[in-house]
C-alpha positions in Angstrom: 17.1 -5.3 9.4 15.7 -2.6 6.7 14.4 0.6 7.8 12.5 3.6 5.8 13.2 6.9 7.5 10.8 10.0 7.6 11.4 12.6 9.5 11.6 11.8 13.0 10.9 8.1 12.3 12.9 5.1 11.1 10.4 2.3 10.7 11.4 -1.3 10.0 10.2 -3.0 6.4 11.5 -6.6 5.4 13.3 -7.7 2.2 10.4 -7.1 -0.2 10.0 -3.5 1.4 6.6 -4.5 3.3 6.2 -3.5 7.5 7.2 -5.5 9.7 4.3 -4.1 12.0 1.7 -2.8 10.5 0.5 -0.7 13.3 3.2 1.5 12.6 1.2 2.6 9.7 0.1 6.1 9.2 -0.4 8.9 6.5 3.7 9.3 7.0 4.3 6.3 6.7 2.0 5.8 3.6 3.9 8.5 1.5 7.4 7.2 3.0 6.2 3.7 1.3 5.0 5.0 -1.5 8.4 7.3 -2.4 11.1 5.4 -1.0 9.5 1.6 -1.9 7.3 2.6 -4.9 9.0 5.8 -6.5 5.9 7.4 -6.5 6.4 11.0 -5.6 3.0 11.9 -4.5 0.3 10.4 -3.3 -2.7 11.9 -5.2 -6.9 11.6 -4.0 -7.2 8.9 -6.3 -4.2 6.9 -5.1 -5.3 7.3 -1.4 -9.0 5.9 -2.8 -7.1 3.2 -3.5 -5.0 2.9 -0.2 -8.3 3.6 2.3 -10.0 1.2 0.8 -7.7 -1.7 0.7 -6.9 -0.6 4.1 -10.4 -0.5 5.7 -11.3 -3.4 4.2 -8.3 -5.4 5.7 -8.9 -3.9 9.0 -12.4 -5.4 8.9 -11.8 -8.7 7.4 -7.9 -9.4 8.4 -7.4 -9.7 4.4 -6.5 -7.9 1.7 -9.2 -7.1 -1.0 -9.1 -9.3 -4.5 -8.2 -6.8 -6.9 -11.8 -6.8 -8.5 -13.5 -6.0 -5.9 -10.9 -2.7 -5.7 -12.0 -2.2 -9.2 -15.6 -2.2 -8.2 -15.3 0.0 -5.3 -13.2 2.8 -6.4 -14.4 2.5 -10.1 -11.2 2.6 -11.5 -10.5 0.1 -14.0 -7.4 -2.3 -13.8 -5.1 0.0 -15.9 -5.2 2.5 -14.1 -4.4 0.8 -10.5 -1.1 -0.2 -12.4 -0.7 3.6 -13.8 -1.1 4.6 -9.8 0.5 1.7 -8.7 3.3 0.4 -10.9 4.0 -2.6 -9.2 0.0 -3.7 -9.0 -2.9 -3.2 -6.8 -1.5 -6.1 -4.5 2.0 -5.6 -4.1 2.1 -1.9 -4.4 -0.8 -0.6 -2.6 -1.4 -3.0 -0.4 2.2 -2.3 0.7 1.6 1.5 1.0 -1.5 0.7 2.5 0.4 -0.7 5.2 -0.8 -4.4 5.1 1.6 -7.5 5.0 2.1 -9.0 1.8 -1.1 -10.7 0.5 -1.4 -14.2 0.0 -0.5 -15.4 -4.0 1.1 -11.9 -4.3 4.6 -13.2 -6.3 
């Protein structure tokens, strides 16, 4: 088993650095993901734009966002996802967001 650890917390992510339970997911846990599985060092307001969205819309639909639609919402084009989240808007933030790995996502 892999583990992140914060503070007071060690909270278990599989191979590809994703939770294993997703209600484990908090703001901590957020910028644990994002610095320890991500190397970003700080979540700013227009990564967490990013993050509450993809998160609120999974928690109402039971999946993740397609990455247009992220686009859309926040009004950030495509670029810049990548520049917030190197990896992309469904592997990175979607994993800081807290949800399981999205369908497609290679």
């Amino acid at each position: 088993m892999l583990y992140i650890e914060g503070k007071d917390r060690k909270i278990e992510v599989n191979e590809e650095g994703f939770l294993v339970n997703p209600k484990e997911w908090d703001k901590e846990v957020a910028e644990l993901l994002a610095k320890k599985e991500e190397g970003i060092e700080v979540l700013t307001e227009e990564h967490w734009a990013v993050i509450n969205y993809i998160r609120n819309y999974y928690l109402e639909k039971n999946l993740a966002p397609i990455v247009r639609k992220v686009c859309q919402t926040t009004g950030f084009q495509l670029k810049y996802i990548y520049e917030l989240f190197p990896s992309g808007p469904a592997k990175g933030a979607c994993k800081v967001a807290g949800l399981p790995k999205p369908d497609g996502c290679v």
